[in-house]
N, C-alpha and C positions, 0 to 999 in steps of 0.2 A: 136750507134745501136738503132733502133725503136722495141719499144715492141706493138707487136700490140697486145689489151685488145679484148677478145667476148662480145656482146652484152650480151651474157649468163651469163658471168664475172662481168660484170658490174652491170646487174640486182642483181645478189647476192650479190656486196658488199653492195651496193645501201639497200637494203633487212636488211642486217647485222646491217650498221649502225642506219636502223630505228628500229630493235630490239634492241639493245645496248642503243639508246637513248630512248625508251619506257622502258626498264631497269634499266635505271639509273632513271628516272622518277618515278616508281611503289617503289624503293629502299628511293626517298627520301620521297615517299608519308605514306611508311611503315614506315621509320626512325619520323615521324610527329608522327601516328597514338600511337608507342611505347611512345613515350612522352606525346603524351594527356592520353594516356593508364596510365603510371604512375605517370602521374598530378592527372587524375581522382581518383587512390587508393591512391596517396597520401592526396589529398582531403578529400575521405570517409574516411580515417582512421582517419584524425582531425577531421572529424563531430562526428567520434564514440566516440573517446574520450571524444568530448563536453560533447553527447549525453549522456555520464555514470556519468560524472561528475554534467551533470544539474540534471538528475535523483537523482543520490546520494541524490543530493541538496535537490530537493523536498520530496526525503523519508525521511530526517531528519526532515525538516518542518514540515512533516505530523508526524511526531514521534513528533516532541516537542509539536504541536498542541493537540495532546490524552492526553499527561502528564499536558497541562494545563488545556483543561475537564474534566480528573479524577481529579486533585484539585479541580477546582472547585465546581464537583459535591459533591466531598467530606467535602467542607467548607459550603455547601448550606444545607448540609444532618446534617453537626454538628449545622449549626444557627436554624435550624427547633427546632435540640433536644433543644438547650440552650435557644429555645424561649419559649418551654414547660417548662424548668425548671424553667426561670425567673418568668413565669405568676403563677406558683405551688409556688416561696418564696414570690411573690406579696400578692397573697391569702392568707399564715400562717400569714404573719406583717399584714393584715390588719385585720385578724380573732383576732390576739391578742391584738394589736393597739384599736380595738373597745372592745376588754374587758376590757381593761386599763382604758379608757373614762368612763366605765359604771360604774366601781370600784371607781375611781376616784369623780363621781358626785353627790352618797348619802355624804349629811351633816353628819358631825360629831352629831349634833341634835340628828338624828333620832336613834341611838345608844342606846342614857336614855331610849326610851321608849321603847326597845324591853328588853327580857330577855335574860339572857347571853352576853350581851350587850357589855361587855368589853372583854371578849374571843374573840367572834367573829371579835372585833375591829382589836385586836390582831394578829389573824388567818388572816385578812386582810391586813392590815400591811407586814408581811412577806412574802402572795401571791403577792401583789405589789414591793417589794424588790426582791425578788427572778425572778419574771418576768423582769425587769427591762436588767439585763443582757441580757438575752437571747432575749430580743426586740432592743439589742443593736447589739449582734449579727445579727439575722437575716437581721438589715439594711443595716451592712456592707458587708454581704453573697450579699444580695441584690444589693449594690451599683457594688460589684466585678463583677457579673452573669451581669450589665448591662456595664461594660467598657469591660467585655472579647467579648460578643454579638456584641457594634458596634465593633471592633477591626475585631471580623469575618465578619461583614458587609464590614467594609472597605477592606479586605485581598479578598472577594468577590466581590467588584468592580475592584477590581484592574484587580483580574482574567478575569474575564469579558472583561475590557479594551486590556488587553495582546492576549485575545482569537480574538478577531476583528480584530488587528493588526497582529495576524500572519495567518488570514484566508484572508485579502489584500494579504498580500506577498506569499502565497498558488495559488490564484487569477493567479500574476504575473509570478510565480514561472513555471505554469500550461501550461500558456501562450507562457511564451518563451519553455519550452519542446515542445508544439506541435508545434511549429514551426520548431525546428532543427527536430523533425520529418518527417514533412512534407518534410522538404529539402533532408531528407535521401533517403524518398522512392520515391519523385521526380527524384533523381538518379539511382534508381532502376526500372523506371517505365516501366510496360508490355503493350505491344500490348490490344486493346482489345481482340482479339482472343486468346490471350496467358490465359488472365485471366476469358472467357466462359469454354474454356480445362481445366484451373484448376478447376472452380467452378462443371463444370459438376463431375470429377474425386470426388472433394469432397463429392458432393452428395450422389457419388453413392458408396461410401466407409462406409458415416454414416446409410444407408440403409440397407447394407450389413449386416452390425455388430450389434449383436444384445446386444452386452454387450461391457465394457471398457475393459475388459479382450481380447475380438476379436479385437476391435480398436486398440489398439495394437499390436496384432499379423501381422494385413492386412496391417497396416504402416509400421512394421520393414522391413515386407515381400513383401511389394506390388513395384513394379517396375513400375517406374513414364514416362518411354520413354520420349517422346518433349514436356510433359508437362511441366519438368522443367529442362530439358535438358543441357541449359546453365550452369543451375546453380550446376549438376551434374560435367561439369568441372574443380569447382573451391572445392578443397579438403577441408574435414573438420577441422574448427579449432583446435590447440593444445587445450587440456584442462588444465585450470589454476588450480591451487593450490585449493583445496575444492572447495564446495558448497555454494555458499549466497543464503538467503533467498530470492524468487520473489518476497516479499512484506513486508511493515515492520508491523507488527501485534500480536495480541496474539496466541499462539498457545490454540487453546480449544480443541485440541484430536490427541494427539501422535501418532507414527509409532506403531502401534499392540493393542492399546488401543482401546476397542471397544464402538460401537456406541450405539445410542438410541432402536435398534432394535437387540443390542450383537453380530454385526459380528465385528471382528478386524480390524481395517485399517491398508489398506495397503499404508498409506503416510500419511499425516502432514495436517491440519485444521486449518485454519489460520484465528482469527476474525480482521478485515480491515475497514479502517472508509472509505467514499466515495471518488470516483473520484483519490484512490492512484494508483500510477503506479505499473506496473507488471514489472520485469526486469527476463533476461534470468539467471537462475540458474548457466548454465554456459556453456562457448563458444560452437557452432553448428549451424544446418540449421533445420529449419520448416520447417516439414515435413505434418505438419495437419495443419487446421485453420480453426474455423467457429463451429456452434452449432452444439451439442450431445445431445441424446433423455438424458435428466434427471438432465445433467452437464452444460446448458448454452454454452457461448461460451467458448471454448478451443483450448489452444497451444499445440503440440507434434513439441518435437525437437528431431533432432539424434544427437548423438554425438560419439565423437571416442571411441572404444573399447569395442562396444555393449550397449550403454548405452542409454535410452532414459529416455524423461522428459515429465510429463505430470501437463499442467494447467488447472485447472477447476475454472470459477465465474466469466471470464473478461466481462467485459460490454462492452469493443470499442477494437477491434484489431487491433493494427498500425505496423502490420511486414506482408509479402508476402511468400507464400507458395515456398520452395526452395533457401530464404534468410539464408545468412550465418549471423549469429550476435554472438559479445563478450558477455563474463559474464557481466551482469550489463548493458547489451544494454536494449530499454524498448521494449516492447512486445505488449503493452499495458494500457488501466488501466481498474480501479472498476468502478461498475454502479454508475452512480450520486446519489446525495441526493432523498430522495425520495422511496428509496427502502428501503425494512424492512430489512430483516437480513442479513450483506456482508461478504460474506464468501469466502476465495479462498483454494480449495483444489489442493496441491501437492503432485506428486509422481515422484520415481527417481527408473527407471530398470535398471538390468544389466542383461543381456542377457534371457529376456524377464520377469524376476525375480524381482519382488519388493525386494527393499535394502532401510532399515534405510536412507533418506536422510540427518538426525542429524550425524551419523557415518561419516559420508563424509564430514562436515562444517570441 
């Protein structure tokens, strides 16, 4: 029996099949895409890791590097004193050394011809005996004051030596960070247009706000539309276990201790030697970036559960506005050598609230 097919018929299957096989095409172009998709975050996420780990690396160097110019400054500051002292026992043995000599040089002669002549011989005599010791002393004070001196010369070369050598490997250290940097946000790179929209938005944010208190609020608050759009689809990281410090440094003014002008701070004041990296406090997305009337350049991150984070002092910032970054990812670093006083100020809110960032480590 013949089946007769309509031209109608045939057109449609005809149809079908070039939908089905443009389907099956778009299916494998997507099943590609999903794969580069989780090449690419499995990628980023061993660059992250590097990137925490080279950090780390370089905060310790930068840590061990201050520990050995506080030495040294502190064995430079004691050879100063012990050079004062040595020149102060130099002066007594040669004060007494030359009364010794002068004692020493009248002839017994001239004794006859004075009166009281043998007393005074006498009284001589046992001023000579009695000095004797105590010029015996003072040489060996003197010999001791000069092997402790070079011994601190020597312990101050050394320093010195050690300090050069881990300011090369700081050099290196620096080196290879900016480079897994650079890789990072190569991976993450915007449009130009993308990064005019943000810059504008930034501008007109620091404009707005007339205090760190308002900065705050317009960031928690402010609603970022297709400026960073994308990066509103990728949720914010867990948060890990405490707080690390963004810098390795001394604290010179505590959560509530107040300042030179007696207001209390409301976050952490960090003294920082040059060129240290900034690391994220702890996992989130940039939300701010770029300079504040007063504060230099500055980071604001959000993070889960109302929490935000605020950096003030960086001199170069190497993260994008609406990047997701781990704790311990870097952010940034300090001004170069060059600048007088390097200071990084931290604060940590919870629902618009300054909170002890110390409480939280």
């Amino acid at each position: 029996m013949f089946l007769w097919q309509s031209p109608v018929a045939a057109k449609n299957k005809d149809d079908l099949a070039k939908i089905e096989k443009k389907m099956s095409v778009q299916k494998k172009a997507a099943a590609k895409l999903e794969v580069a998709a989780k090449k690419h975050a499995g990628a980023l996420g061993k660059l992250r890791r590097k990137l925490i780990k080279a950090t780390s690396s370089l905060q310790e160097k930068h840590e061990e590097k201050d520990k050995l110019a506080d030495k040294l400054k502190s064995l430079e500051k004691e050879s100063r004193q012990r050079a004062d002292t040595l020149e102060q026992s130099r002066e007594r043995l040669t004060r007494m050394t030359s009364g010794l000599v002068q004692l020493s040089r009248e002839p017994p002669a001239l004794f006859a011809l004075r009166e009281s002549s043998a007393v005074e011989h006498v009284r001589r005599s046992v001023l000579l005996r009695s000095l004797l010791p105590r010029l015996k002393k003072e040489t060996e004070t003197l010999l001791d004051e000069i092997d402790y001196f070079d011994d601190l010369q020597r312990q101050a070369a050394e320093q010195k030596s050690l300090m050069t050598a881990a300011s090369q490997n700081l050099v290196w250290q620096r080196h290879n960070l900016d480079q897994l940097v650079k890789t990072r946000q190569g991976r993450l790179k915007k449009t130009k247009a993308e990064r005019d929209a943000i810059k504008r938005q930034l501008e007109a944010l620091s404009k707005e706000a007339k205090d760190l208190k308002q900065l705050m609020e317009r960031v928690s608050s402010f609603s970022w539309g297709k400026t960073i759009g994308k990066a509103r689809k990728t949720p914010l990281p867990s948060l890990k276990k405490g707080l690390r410090n963004p810098v390795v440094g001394k604290i010179i003014r505590g959560f509530g201790e107040k300042d030179e002008f007696g207001v209390s701070s409301e976050g952490i004041l960090f003294a920082v030697s040059a060129s240290s990296p900034v690391v994220a406090p702890q996992s989130g997305r940039v939300v701010f970036m770029g300079p504040f009337q007063g504060y230099g350049n500055v980071v604001i991150m959000q993070h889960r559960g109302g929490n935000h984070s605020f950096l003030a002092g960086l001199g170069r910032i190497d993260a994008e506005l609406g990047q997701t970054v781990e704790s311990g990812e870097p952010l940034g670093i300090l001004p170069e050598e060059g600048e007088k006083k390097l200071e990084l100020y931290f604060e940590w809110r919870k629902n618009k609230k300054p909170v002890n960032p110390s409480s939280k480590s």
